[in-house]
Structure formats: structure tokens, C-alpha cells
MDTraj code that builds the backbone (N, CA, C; nanometers):
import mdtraj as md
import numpy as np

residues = "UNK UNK UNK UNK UNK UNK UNK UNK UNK UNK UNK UNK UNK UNK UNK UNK UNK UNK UNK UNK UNK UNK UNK UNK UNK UNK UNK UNK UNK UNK UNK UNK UNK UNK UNK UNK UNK UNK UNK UNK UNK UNK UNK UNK UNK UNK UNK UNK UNK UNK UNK UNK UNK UNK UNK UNK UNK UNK UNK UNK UNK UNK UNK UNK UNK UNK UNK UNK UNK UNK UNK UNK UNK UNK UNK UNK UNK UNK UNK UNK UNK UNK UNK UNK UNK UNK UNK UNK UNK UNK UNK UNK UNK UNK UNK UNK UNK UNK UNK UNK".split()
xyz = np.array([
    [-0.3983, -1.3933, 0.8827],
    [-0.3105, -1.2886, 0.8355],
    [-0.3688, -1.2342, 0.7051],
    [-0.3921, -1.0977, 0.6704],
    [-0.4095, -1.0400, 0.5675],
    [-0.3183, -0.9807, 0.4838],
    [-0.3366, -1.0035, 0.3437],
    [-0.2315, -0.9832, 0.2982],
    [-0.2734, -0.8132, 0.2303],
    [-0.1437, -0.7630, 0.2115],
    [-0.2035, -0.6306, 0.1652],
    [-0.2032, -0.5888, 0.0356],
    [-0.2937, -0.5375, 0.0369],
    [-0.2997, -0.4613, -0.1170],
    [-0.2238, -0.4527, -0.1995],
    [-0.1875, -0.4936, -0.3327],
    [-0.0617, -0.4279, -0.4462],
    [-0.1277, -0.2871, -0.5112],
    [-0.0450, -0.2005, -0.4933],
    [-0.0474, -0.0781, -0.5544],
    [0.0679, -0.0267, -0.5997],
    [0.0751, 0.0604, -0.7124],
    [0.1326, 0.0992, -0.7524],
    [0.2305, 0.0670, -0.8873],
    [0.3615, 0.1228, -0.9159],
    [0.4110, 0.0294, -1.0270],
    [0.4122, -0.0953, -1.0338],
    [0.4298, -0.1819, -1.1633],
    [0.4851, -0.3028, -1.1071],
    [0.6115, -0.2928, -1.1002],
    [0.6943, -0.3743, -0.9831],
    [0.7991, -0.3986, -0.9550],
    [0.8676, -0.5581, -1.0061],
    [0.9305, -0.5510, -1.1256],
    [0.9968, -0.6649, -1.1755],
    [1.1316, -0.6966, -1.0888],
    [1.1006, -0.8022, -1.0032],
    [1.2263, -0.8516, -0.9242],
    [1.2975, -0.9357, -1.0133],
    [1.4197, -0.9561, -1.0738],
    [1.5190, -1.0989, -1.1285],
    [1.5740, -1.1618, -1.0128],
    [1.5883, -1.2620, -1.0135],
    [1.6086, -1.3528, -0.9042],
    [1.6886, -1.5049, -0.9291],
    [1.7027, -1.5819, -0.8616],
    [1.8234, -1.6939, -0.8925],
    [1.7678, -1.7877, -0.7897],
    [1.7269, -1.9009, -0.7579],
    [1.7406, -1.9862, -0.7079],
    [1.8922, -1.9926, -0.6142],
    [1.8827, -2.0098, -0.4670],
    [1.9564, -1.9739, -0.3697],
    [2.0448, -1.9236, -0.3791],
    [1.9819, -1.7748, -0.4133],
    [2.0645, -1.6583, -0.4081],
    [2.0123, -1.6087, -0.2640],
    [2.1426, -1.5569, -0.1722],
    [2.0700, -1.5272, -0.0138],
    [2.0436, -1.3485, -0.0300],
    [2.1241, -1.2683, -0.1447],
    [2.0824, -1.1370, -0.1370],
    [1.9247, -1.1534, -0.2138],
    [1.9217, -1.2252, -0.3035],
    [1.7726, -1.2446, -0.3253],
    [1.6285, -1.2233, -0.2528],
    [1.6990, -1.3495, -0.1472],
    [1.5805, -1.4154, -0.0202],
    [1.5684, -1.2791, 0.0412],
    [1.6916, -1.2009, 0.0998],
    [1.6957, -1.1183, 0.2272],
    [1.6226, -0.9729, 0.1464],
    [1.5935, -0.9391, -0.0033],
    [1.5471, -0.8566, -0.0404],
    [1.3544, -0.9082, -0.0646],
    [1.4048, -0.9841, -0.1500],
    [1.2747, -1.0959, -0.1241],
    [1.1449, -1.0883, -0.0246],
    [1.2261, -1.1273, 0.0617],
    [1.0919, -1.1100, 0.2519],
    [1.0500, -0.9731, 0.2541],
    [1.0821, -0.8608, 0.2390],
    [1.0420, -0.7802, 0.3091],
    [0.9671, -0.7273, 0.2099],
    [0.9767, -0.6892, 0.0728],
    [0.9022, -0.6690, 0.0203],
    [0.8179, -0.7284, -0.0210],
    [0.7506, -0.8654, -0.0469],
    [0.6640, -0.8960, -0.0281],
    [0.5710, -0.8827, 0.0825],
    [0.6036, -0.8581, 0.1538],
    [0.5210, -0.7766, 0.2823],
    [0.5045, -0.6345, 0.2510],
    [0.5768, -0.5852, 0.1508],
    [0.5366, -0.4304, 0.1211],
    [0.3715, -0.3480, 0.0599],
    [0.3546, -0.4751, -0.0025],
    [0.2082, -0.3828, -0.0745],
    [0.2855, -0.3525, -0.2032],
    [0.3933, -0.3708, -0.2496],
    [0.4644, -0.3728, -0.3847],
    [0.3587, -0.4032, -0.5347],
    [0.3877, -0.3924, -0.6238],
    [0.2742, -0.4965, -0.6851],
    [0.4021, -0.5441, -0.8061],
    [0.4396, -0.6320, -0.6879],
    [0.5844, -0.7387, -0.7566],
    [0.5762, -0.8462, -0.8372],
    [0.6615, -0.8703, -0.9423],
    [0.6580, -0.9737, -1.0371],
    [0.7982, -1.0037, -1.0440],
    [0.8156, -1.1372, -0.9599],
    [0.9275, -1.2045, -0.9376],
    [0.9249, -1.3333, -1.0900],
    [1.0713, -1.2922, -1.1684],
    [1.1364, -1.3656, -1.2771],
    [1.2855, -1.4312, -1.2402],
    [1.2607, -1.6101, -1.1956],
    [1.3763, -1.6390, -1.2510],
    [1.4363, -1.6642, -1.3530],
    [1.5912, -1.5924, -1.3126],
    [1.6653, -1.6186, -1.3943],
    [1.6853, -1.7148, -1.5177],
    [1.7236, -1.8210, -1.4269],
    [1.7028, -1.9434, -1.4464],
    [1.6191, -2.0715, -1.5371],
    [1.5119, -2.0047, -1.5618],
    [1.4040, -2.0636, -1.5925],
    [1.3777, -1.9633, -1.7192],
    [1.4281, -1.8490, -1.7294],
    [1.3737, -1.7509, -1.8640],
    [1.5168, -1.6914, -1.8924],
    [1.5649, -1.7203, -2.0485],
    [1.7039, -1.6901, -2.1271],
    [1.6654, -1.5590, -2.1375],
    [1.5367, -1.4710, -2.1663],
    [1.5253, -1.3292, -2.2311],
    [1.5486, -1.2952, -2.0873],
    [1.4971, -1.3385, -1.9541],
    [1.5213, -1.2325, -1.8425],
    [1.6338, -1.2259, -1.8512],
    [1.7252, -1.3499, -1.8071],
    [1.8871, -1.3203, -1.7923],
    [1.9580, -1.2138, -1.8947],
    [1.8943, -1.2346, -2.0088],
    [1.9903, -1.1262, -2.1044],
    [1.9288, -1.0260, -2.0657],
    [1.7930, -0.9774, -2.0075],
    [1.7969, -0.8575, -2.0102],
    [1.8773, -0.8081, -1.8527],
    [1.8825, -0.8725, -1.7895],
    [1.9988, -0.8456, -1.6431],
    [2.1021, -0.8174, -1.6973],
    [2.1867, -0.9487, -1.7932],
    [2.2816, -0.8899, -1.8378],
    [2.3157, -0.7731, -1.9292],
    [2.2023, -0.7070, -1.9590],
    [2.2146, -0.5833, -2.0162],
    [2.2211, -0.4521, -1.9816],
    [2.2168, -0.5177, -1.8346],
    [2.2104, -0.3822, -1.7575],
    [2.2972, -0.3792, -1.6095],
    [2.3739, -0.4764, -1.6281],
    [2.4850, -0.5214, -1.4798],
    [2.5915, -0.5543, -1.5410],
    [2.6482, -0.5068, -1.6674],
    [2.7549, -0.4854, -1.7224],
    [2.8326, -0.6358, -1.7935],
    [2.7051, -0.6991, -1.8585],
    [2.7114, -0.8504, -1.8974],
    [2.6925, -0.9557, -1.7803],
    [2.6660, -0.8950, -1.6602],
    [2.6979, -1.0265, -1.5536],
    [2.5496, -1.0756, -1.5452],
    [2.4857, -1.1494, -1.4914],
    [2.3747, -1.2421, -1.4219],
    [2.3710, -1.2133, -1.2821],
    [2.4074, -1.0383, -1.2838],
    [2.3855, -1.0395, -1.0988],
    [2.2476, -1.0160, -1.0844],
    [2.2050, -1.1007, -0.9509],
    [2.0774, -1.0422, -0.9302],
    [2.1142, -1.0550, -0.7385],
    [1.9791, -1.0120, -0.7242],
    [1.8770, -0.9382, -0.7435],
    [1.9169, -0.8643, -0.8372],
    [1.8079, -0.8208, -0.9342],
    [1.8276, -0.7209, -1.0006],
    [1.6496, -0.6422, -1.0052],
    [1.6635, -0.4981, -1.0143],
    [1.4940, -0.4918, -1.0064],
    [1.4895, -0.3826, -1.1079],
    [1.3525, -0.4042, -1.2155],
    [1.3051, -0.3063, -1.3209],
    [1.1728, -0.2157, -1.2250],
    [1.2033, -0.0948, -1.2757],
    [1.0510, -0.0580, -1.2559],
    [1.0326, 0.0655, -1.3889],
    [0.9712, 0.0123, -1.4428],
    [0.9151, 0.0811, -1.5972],
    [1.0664, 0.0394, -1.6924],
    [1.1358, 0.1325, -1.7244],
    [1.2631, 0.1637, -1.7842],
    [1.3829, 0.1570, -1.6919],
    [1.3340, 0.2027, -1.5836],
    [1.4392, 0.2540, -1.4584],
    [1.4712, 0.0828, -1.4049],
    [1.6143, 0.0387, -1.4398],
    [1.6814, -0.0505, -1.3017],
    [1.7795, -0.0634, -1.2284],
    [1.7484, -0.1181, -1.1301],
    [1.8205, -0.1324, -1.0358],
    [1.8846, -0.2683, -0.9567],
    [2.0247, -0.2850, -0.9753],
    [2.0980, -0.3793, -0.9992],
    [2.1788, -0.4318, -0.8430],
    [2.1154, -0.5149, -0.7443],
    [2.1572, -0.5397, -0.6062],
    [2.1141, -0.4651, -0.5346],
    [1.9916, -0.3696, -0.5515],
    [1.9724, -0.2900, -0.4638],
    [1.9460, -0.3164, -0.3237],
    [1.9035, -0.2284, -0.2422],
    [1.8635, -0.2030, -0.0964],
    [1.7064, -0.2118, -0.1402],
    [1.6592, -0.2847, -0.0100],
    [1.4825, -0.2803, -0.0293],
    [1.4454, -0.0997, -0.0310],
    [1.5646, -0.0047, 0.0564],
    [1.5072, 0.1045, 0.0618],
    [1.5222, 0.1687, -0.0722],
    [1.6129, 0.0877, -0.1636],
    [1.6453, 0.1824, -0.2821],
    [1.4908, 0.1355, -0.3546],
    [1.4533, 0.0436, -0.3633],
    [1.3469, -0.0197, -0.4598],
    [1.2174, 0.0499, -0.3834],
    [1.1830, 0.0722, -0.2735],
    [1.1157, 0.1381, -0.1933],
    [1.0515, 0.3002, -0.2227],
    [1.1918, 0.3825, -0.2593],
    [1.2424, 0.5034, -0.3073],
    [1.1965, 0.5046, -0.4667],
    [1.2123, 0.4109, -0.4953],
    [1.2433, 0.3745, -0.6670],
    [1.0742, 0.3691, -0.7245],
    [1.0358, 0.3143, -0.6373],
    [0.8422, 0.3079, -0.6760],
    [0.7628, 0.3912, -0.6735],
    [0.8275, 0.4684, -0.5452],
    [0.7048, 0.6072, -0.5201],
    [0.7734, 0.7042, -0.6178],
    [0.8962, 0.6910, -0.6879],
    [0.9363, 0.7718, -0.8024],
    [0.9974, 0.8779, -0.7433],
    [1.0594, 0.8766, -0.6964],
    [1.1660, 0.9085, -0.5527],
    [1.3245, 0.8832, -0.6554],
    [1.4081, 1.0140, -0.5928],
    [1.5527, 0.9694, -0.6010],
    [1.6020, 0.8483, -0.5940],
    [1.6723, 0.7627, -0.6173],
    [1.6638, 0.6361, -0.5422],
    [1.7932, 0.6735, -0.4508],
    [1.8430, 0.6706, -0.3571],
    [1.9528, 0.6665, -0.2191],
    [2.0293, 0.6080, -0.2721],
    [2.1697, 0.6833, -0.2645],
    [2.2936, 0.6012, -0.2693],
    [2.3201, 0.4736, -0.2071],
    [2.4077, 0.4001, -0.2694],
    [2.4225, 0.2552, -0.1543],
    [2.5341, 0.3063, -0.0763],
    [2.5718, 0.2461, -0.0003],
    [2.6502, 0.2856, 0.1398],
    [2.8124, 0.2945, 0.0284],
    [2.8137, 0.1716, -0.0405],
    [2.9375, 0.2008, -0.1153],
    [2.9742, 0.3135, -0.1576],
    [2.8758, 0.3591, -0.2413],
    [2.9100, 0.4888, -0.2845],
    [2.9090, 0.6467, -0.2424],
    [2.8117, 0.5873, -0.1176],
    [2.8502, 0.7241, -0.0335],
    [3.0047, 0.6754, 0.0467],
    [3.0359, 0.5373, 0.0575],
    [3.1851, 0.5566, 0.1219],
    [3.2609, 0.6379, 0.0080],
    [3.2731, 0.6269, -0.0982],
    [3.3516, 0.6766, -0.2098],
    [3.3780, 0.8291, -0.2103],
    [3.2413, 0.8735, -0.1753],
    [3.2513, 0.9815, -0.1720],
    [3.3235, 1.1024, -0.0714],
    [3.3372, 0.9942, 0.0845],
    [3.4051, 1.0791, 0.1621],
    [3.5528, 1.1064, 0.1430],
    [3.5948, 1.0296, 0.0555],
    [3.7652, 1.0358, 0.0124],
    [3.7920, 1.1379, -0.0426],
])
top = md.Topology()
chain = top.add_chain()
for i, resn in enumerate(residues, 1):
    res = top.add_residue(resn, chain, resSeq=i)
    for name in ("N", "CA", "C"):
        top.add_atom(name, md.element.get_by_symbol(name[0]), res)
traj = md.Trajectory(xyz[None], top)
């Protein structure tokens, strides 16, 4: 199996030890060609504060940086969107919000 190329931004993943939105964001992009830099939580006090600085004090993760720009539980398609410097796509939540 070959693995593919990293190009592009780096993609700072935050992450948690068995967290399952983690894992399920986790797999696929590492198969992306991303050029990802996975930080636990856990293991680094400055990552967590900086999650919590940007998920409204909480320790939610996934959480993903790319430059300045983050993104807090996203969709692999939002982080996807988010690299090539792309809109990033609403999450389904908030397009439900919107049909009301």
C-alpha cells in the first residue's frame, strides 16, 4: 500500500483518546493526502486551552486549526472545503435551522 503525498496546509487535528467522533473523522483523512498534525488533548495543557478558546471554554474535540481559521466537530467535508480554502459547508444542523 502506498501512502500518499501530504500537500498542502497543515491541518492541526485536537483529539482525545477514545473519542469515537475523533476516530470516525480521524480514518478518512488520513487517507486524504492532508498534511495533518494530530495533538492530544490530553497529553498537551496549551492544546486544550487553545480548543477551549475557541469551543466556547469546552474541551470539545475533534477540533481542527488550519492557519487562524477553526473548526470545532467538524465534517471531514468541512475540513476538506476548509484546506483547499473553500467556504467551509454548513453542518446539517444549521442548515436544519435555517428551514424554520
Amino acid at each position: 500500500m502506498t501512502v500518499p503525498e501530504r500537500t498542502g496546509p497543515v491541518v492541526e487535528i485536537y483529539w482525545r483518546p477514545g473519542c469515537p467522533f475523533c476516530r470516525m473523522l480521524l480514518t478518512p483523512l488520513r487517507a486524504s493526502g492532508l498534511n495533518l498534525r494530530e495533538v492530544n488533548i490530553w497529553e498537551d495543557p496549551e492544546a486544550a486551552a487553545r480548543v477551549r478558546s475557541v469551543a466556547g471554554g469546552n474541551e470539545t474535540v475533534p477540533t481542527v486549526f488550519i492557519g487562524s481559521r477553526a473548526l470545532v466537530n467538524p465534517t471531514v467535508r468541512q475540513v476538506l472545503a476548509a484546506a483547499r480554502g473553500e467556504k467551509t459547508p454548513a453542518s446539517w444542523w444549521r442548515r436544519l435551522g435555517r428551514r424554520r
